[in-house]
Structure formats: structure tokens, C-alpha cells
Backbone bond lengths (Angstrom), bond angles and torsions (degrees), N, CA, C in turn:
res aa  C-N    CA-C-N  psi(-1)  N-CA   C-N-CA  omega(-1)  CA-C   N-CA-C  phi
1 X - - - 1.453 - - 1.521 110.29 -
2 X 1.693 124.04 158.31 0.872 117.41 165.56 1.785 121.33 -88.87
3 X 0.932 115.07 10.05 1.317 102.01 173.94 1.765 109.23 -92.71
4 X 1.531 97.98 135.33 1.636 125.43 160.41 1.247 108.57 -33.47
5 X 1.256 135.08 148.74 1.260 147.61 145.08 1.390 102.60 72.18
6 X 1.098 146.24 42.19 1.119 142.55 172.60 1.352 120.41 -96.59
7 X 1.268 143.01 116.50 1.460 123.82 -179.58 1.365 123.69 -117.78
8 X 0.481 143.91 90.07 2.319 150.60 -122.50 1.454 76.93 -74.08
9 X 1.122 129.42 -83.11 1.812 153.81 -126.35 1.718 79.72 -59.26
10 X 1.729 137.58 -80.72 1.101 114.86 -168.72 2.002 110.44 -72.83
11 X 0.519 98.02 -17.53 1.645 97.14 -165.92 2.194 100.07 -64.04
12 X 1.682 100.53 -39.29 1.488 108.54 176.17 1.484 106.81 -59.16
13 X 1.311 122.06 -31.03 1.466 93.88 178.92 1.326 123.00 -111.85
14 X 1.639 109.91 16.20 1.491 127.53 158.37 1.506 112.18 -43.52
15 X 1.561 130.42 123.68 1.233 105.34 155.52 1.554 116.26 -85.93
16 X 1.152 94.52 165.43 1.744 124.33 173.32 1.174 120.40 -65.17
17 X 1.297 148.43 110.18 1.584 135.02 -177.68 1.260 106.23 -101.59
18 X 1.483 110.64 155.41 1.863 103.71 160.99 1.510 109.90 -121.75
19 X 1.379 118.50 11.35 1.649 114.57 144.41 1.517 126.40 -32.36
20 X 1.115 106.71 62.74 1.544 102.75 -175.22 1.500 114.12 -78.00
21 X 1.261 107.85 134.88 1.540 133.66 -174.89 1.787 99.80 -51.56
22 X 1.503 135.40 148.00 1.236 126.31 146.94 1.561 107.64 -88.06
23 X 1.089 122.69 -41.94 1.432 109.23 -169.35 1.614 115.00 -48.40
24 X 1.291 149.97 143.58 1.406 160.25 151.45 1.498 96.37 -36.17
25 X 0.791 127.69 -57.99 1.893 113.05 -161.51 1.266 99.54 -96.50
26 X 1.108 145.77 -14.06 1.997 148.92 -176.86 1.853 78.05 -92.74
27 X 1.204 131.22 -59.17 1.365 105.71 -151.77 1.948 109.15 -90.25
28 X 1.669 114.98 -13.37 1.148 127.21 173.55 1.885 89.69 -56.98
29 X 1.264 136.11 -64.21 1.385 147.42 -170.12 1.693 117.35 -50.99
30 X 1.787 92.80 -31.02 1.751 100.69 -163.38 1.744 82.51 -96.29
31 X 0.988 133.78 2.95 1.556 131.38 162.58 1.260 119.09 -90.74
32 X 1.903 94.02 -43.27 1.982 76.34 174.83 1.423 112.07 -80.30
33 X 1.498 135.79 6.33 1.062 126.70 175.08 1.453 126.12 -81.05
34 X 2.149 100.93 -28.26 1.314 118.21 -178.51 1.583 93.19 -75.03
35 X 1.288 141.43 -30.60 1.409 142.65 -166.39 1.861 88.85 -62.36
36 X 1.499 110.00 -86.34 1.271 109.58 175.40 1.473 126.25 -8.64
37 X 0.816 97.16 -27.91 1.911 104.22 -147.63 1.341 99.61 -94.69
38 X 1.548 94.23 -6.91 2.060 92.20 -170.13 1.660 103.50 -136.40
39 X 2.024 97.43 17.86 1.700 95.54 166.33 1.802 94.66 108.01
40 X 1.684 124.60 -26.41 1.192 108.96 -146.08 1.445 95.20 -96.64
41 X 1.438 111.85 -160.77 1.358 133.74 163.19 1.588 124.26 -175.53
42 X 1.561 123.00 160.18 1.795 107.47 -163.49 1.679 88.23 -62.22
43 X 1.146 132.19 -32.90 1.973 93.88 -151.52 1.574 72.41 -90.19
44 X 1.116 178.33 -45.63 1.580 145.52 -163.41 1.666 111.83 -67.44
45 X 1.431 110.89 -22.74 1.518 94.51 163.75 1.432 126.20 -94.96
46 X 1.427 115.24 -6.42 1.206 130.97 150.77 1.331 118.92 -53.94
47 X 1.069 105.31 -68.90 2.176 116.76 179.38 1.605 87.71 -38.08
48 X 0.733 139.63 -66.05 1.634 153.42 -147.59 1.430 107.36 -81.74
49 X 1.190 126.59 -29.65 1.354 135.45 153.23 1.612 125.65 -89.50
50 X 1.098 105.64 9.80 1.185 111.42 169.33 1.557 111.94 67.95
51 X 1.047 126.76 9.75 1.588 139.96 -144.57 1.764 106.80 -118.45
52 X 1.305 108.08 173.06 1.757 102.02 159.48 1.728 119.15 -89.01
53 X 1.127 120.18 157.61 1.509 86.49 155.29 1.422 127.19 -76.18
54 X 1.232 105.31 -22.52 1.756 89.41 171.04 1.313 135.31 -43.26
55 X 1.220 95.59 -27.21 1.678 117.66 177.73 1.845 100.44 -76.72
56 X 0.920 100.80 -45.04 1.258 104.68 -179.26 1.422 110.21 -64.18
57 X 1.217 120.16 -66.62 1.561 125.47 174.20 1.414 108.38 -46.81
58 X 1.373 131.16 -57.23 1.144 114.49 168.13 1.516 152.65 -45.63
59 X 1.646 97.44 -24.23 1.750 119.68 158.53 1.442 98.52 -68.55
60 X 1.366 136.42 -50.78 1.736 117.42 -167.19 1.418 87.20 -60.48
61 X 1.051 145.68 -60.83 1.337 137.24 -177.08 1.686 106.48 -15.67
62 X 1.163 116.91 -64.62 1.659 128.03 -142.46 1.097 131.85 109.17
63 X 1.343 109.56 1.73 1.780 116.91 148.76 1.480 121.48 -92.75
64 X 1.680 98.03 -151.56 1.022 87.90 178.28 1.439 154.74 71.18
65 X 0.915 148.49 164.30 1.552 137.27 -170.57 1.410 117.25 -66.03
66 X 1.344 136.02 121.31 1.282 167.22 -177.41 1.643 99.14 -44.60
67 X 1.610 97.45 -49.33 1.480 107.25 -169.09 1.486 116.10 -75.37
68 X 1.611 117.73 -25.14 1.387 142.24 160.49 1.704 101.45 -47.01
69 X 1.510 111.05 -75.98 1.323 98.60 166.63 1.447 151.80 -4.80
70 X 1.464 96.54 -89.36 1.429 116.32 137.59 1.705 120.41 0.31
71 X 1.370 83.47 -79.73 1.551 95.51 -173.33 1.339 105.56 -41.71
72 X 1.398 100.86 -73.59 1.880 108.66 -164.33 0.983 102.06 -46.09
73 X 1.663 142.03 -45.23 1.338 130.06 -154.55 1.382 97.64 -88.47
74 X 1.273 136.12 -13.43 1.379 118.41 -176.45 1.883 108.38 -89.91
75 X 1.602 90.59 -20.26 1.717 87.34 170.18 1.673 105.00 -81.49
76 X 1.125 117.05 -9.64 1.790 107.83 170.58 1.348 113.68 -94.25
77 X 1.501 116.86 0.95 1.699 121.25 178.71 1.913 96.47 56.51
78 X 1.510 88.64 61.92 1.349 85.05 -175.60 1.616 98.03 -148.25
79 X 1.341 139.59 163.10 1.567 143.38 -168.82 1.520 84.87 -114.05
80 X 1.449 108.37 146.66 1.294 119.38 -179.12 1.622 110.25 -82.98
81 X 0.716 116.71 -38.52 1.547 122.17 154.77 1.402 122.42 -24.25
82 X 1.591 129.07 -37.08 1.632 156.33 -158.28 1.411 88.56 -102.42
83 X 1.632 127.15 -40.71 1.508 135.34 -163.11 1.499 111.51 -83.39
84 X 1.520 101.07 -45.33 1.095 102.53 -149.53 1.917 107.49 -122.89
85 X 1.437 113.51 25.99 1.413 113.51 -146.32 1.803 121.55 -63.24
86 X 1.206 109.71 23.00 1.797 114.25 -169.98 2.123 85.26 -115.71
87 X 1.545 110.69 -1.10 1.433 95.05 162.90 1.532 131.27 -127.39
88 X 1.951 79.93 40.46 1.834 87.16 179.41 1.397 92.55 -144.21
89 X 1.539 120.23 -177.26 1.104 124.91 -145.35 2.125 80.33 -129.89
90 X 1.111 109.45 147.40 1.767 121.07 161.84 1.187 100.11 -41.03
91 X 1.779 156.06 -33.59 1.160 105.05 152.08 1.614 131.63 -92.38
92 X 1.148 137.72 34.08 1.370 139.32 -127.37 0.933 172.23 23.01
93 X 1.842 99.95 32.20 1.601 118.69 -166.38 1.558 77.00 -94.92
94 X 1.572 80.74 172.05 1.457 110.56 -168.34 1.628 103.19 -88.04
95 X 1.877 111.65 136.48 1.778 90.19 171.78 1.517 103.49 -103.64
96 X 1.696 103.24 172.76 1.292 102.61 -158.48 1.784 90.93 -88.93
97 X 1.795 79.70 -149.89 1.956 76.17 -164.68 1.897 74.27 -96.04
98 X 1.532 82.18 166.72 1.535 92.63 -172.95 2.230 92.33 -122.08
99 X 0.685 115.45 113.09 1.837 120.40 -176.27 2.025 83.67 -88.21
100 X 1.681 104.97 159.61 0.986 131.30 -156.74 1.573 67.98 -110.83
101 X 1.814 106.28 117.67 1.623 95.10 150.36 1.754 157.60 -73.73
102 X 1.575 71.92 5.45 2.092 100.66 168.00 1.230 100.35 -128.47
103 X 1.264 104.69 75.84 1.448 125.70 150.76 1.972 124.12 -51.03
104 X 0.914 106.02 125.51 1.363 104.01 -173.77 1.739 119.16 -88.90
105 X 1.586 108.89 -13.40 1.666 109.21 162.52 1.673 106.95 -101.44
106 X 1.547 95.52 155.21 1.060 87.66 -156.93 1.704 105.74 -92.67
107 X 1.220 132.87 161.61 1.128 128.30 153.99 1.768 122.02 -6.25
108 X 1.152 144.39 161.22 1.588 151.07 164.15 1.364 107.88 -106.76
109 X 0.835 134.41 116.07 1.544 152.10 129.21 1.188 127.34 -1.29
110 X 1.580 113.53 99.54 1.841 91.67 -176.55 1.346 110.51 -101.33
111 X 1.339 112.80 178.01 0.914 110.28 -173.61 1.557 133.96 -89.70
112 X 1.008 156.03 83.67 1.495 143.37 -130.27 1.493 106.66 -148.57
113 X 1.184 137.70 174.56 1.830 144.23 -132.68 1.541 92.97 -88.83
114 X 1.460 142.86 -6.48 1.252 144.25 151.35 1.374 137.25 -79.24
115 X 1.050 104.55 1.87 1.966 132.83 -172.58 1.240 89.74 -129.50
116 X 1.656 113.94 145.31 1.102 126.82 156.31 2.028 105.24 -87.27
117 X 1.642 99.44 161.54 1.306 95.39 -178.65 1.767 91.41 -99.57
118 X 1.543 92.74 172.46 1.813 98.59 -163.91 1.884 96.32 -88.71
């Protein structure tokens, strides 16, 4: 494999937990550990997704691309729903993003025949 630090021989007789962390950064960690545990790591599911891992790391987060998701949880034989459950609804659709309607930046400026362009 290409991932660093990997060592099959103890990691094979690691078990697997599905205590999944709520916090974003305890459970971003308890993923890359389940990745390990089965050979992987984010930049090999990245390479393979064509993606960065940042992008990748940033979905264990709970951002990020939906489809990133996906991914990881299907390399943990796991439903993202089980991973990720504060972004689905009791029956398991996905919720959308919800924006704060007092937003504190302001709108952008377009550009139109009263503005000069830069």
C-alpha cells in the first residue's frame, strides 16, 4: 500500500470498533484509524477518487462533499448515516445545509453599468 506508517502484522489483530466518536475531530481520527485497520489511508482513497485528501479529510469532518462521504463509509462497510448521524433526518434522507438568516458577511457586489469593473 501506499500509505506511511502502516504496519499490517499488528494492526491485523487490532479489533475494529463501531463506537463512533460524536465530536468532528475524535471521529475524523477514529476513521483514519478504521482506514488503517483495513490497509487504507485518506491519500489512497483520494488517489482513487481522483480527489485531494484534504477534501477527503475534510468530509470525515462533516463537510465537504457528500460523495467523499460515501466513499469513506463504503470503505468502512459502513452507511453514512451510522458515520455521520447529525446530517440525516430519523428517516435517513440527508438534511440540507441550513444558512443562519442573519448572516454576518455581507452580500458581494456585482458588477453592473454603475460600478466600474477592476
Amino acid at each position: 500500500m501506499a500509505c506511511l506508517g502502516v504496519i499490517k502484522i499488528a494492526m491485523a489483530t487490532a479489533p475494529a470498533t463501531l463506537d463512533i466518536p460524536k465530536n468532528p475531530t475524535m471521529r475524523r481520527e477514529w476513521i483514519s484509524y478504521q482506514l488503517r485497520l483495513r490497509g487504507l489511508c485518506y491519500r489512497e482513497l483520494a488517489r482513487r477518487e481522483g480527489v485531494s485528501h484534504q477534501s477527503l479529510s475534510a468530509a470525515a469532518l462533516g463537510g465537504g462533499s457528500r460523495h467523499l462521504q460515501e466513499t469513506i463509509a463504503a470503505a468502512l462497510d459502513l452507511f453514512p448515516q451510522a458515520i455521520w448521524p447529525e446530517l440525516y433526518d430519523a428517516e435517513g434522507n440527508r438534511l440540507g445545509r441550513i444558512r443562519d438568516p442573519n448572516r454576518t458577511t455581507p452580500r458581494r457586489r456585482r458588477n453592473d453599468e454603475n460600478t466600474a469593473a477592476a
